[in-house]
C-alpha positions in Angstrom: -104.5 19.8 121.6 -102.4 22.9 121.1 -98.8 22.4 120.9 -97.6 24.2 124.6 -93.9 24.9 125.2 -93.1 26.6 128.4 -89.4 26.4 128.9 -87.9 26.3 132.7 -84.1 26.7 133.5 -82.7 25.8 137.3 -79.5 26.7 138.8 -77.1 24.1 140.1 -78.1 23.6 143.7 -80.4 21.4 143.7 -80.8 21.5 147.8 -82.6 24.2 147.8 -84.6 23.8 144.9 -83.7 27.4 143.4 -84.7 28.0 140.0 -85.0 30.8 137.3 -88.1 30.7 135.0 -88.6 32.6 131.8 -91.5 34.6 130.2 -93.9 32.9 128.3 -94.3 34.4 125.0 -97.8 35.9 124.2 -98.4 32.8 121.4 -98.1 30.1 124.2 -100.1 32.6 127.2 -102.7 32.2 124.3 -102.4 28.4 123.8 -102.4 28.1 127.7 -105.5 30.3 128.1 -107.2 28.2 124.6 -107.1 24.6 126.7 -108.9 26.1 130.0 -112.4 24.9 129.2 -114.7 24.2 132.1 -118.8 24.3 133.0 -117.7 23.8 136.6 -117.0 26.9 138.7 -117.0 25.8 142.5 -114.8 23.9 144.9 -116.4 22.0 147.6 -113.9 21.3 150.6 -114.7 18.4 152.8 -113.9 17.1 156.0 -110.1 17.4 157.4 -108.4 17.2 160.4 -110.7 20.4 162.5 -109.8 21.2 166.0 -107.2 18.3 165.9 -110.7 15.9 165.0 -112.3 14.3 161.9 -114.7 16.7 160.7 -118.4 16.2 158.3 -118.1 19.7 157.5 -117.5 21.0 153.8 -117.2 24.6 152.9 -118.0 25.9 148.9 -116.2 28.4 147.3 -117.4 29.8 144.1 -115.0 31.1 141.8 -116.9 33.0 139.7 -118.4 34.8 142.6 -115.6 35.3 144.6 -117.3 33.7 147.8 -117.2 31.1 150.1 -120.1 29.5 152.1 -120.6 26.4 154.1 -122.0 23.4 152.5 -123.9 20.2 153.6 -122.2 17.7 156.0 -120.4 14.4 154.7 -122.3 11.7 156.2 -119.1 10.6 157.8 -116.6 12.8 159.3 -113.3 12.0 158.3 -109.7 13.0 157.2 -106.7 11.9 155.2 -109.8 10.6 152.6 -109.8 11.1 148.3 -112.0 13.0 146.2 -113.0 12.5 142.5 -115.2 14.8 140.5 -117.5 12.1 138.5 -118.2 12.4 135.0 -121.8 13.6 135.4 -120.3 16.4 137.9 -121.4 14.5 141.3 -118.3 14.1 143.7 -117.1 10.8 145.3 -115.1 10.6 148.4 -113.6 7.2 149.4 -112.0 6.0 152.6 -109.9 8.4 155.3 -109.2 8.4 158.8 -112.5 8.7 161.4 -112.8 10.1 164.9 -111.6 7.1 166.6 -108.2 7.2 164.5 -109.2 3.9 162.2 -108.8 3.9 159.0 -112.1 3.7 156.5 -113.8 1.9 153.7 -116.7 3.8 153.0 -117.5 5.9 150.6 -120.1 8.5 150.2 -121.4 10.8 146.9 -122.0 14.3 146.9 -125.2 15.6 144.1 -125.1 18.8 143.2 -129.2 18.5 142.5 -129.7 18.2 145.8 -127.0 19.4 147.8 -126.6 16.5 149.5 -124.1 13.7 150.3 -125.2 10.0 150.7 -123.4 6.5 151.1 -122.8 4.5 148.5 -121.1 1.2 150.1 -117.7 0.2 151.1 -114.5 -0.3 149.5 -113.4 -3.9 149.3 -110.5 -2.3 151.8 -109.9 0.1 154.7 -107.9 3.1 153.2 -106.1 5.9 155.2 -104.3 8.4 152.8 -105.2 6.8 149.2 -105.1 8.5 146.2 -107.9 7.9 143.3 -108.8 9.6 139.9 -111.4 9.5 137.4 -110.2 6.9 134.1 -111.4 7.5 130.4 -114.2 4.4 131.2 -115.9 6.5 133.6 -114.9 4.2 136.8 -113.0 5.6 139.6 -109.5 4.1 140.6 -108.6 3.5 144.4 -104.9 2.6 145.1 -103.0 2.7 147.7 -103.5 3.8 151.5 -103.1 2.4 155.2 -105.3 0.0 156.7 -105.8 0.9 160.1 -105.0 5.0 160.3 -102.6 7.4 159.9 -101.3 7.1 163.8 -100.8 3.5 163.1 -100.8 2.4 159.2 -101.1 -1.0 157.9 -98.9 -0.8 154.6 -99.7 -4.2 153.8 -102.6 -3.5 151.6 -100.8 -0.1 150.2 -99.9 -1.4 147.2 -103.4 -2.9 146.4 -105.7 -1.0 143.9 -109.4 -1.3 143.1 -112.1 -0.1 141.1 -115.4 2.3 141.8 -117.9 2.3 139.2 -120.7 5.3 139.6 -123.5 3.9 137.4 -123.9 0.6 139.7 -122.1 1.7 143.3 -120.5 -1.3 143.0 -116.0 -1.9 143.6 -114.0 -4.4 142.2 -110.8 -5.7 142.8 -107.7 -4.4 140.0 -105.1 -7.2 139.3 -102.7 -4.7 139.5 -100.2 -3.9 142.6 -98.3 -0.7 142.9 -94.4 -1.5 142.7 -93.8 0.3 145.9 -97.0 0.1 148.5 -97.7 4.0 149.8 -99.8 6.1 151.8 -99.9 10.3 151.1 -98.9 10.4 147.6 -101.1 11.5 144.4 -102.7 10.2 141.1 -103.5 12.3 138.0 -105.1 11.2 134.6 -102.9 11.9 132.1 -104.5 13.0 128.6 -102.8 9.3 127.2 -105.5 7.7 129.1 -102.7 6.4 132.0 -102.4 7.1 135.4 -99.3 9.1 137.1 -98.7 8.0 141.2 -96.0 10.6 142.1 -94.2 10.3 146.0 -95.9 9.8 149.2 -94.7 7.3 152.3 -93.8 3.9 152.1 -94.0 3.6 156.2 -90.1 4.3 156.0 -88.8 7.2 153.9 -90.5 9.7 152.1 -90.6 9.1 148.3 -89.1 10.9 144.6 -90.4 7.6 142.9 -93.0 7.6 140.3 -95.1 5.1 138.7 -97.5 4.9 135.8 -100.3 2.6 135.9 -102.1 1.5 132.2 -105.6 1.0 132.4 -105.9 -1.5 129.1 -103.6 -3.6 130.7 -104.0 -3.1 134.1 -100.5 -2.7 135.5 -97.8 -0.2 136.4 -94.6 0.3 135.0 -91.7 2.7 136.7 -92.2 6.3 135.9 -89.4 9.2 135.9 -88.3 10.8 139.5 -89.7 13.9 140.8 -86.6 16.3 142.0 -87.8 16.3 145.3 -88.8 13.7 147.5 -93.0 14.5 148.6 -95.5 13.1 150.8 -98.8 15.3 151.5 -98.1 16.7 148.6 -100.9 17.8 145.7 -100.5 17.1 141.9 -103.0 19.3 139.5 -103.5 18.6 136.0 -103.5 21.9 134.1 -105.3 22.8 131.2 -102.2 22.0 128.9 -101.4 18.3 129.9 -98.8 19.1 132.4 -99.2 18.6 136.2 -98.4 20.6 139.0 -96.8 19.1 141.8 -96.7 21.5 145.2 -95.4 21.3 148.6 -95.4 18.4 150.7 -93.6 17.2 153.7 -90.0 17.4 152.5 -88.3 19.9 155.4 -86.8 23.0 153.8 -88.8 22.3 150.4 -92.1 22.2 151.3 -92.3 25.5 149.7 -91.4 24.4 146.4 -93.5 22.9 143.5 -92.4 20.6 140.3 -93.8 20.6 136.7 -94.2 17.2 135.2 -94.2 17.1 131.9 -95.9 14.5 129.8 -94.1 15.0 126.4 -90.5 15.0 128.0 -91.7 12.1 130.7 -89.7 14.2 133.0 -89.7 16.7 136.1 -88.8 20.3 136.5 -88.8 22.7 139.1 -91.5 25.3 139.5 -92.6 28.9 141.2 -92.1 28.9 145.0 -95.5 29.2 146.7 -96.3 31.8 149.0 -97.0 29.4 152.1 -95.2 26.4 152.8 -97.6 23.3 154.1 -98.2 19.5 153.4 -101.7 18.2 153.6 -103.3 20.9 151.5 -105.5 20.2 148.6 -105.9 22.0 145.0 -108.0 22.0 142.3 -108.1 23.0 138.7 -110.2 26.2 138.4 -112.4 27.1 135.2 -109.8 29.6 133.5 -107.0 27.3 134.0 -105.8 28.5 137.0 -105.4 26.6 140.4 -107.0 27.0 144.0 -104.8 26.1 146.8 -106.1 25.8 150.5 -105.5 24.5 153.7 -102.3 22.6 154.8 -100.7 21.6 157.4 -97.5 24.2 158.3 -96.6 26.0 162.1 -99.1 28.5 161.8 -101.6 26.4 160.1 -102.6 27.7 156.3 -105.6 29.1 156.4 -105.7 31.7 152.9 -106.7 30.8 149.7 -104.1 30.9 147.3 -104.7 31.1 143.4 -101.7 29.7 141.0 -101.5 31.5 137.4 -99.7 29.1 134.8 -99.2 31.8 132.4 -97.8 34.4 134.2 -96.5 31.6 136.5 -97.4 32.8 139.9 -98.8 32.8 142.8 -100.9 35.1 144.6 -103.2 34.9 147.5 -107.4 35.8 147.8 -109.1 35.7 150.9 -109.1 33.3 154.0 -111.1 30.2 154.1 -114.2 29.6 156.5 -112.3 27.0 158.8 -108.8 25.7 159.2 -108.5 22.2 157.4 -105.4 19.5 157.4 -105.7 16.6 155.2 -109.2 17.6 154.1 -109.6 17.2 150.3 -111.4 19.5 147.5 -113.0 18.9 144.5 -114.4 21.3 141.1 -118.3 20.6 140.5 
């Protein structure tokens, strides 16, 4: 991996999450561009809160193209749900909130072959708000969530965790139990093989803790603090190792983002985005940069919005198909 240094500077008050960021030189804009390697070029969107209602619908943008179409129907409308892009580029979604406001356990895969979702069997628990990524081994990992829906959450199974595994359809319970059970929060694979959980709800306060969860030993530890406390919030690995942490509900700061870096184990602020919103989702695009859509904010957040980590902005595209909250999207 190429050695990336981008160095960011903040001013004192931390309220308001101002900051001042310097250039990159051209050597790391080089380095940054180097590590953006991807076959995948679209972003299917699914589900959401549409019309103030679980929706099946998914729209597909193509990045390469610069357009955006509808795609197939989920075979289960539902919102507040997690998406993982699998190893052979088929995409999972598990758990969510349904039409009747209950929370979830099954899960459905969407095949690119055929343009087509189908079901795939239930988690071993109702889930509203989880988070789950893809590990080195090729399973999926579930933690977290509510048990009965957002309106009404049961955080006593938000600390549990469990495991998907494609080839078989099949879910297993992890030994492991997140330190503090939440709902609304994130999980990235880091490039050491381990797991980052960043923020979210823990049915009381909105959260700045972190945790790191170790697959070879199945178990979390405590991780660093974000600078901001988040919930609805979206973390995006980029193409050097570092993550991106945007908006969320956190009042005045939802228009901020964070940069966690993995060699410092530590947080930093990062660019303001052009529209503030919780409930959004993002995805790592092929040349690095990041798609941003949806969200929950007064006027609802309807444009796409593309991040550049070299030149470290943002900028925005076009406007999406439909209006989405707590929909989820997903590079195939």
């Amino acid at each position: 991996m190429a050695d990336v240094v981008v160095i960011i500077t903040k001013k004192c008050k931390m309220e308001d999450g101002s900051y001042d960021v310097t250039s990159a030189s051209a050597e790391v804009k080089a380095e940054v561009k180097a590590e953006a390697k991807s076959h995948y070029s679209r972003v299917m969107i699914m589900g959401g809160h549409v019309d103030w209602t679980a929706s099946a619908a998914t729209d597909i943008y193509d990045y390469a193209a610069r357009t955006i179409k509808r795609g197939p129907e989920m075979k289960v409308a539902r919102y507040d749900h997690a998406s993982v892009t699998l190893s052979d580029g088929k995409i999972a979604v598990f758990g969510g909130v349904n039409e009747a406001e209950s929370a979830l356990s099954s899960c459905e895969v969407f095949d690119p072959k055929s343009n087509s979702f189908r079901e795939v069997g239930h988690m071993l628990r109702k889930r509203s708000c989880p988070a789950a990524c893809l590990l080195p081994d090729k399973r999926v990992f579930i933690c977290g969530g509510g048990g009965e829906g957002c309106n009404r959450p049961d955080y006593s199974n938000s600390s549990s965790c469990e495991f998907y595994t494609p080839e078989d359809n099949t879910f297993a319970a992890s030994k492991a139990k997140l330190r503090t059970g939440r709902i609304a929060f994130t999980a990235s694979l880091m490039r050491n093989g381990k797991v980052l959980v960043c923020g979210g709800y823990n049915g009381f306060f909105d959260l700045r803790t972190t945790e790191i969860y170790d697959p070879v030993t199945d178990s979390f530890s405590n991780g660093p603090q974000m600078v901001n406390k988040r919930s609805g919030h979206t973390a995006t690995v980029l193409a050097d190792g570092r993550i991106l942490i945007t908006g969320g509900d956190c009042g005045a700061r939802s228009h901020s983002t964070e940069i966690y870096d993995p060699e410092t184990n530590s947080f930093s602020m990062g660019q303001t985005m052009g529209a503030a919103g919780y409930s959004h989702y993002s995805a790592l695009l092929p040349d690095g940069k990041v798609f941003f859509g949806g969200g929950f904010t007064f006027d609802h957040k309807q444009a796409v919005e593309i991040y550049d980590p070299v030149e470290f902005s943002f900028s925005t595209e076009f406007d999406l198909l439909q209006v989405r909250d707590y929909a989820s999207a997903a590079l195939f």
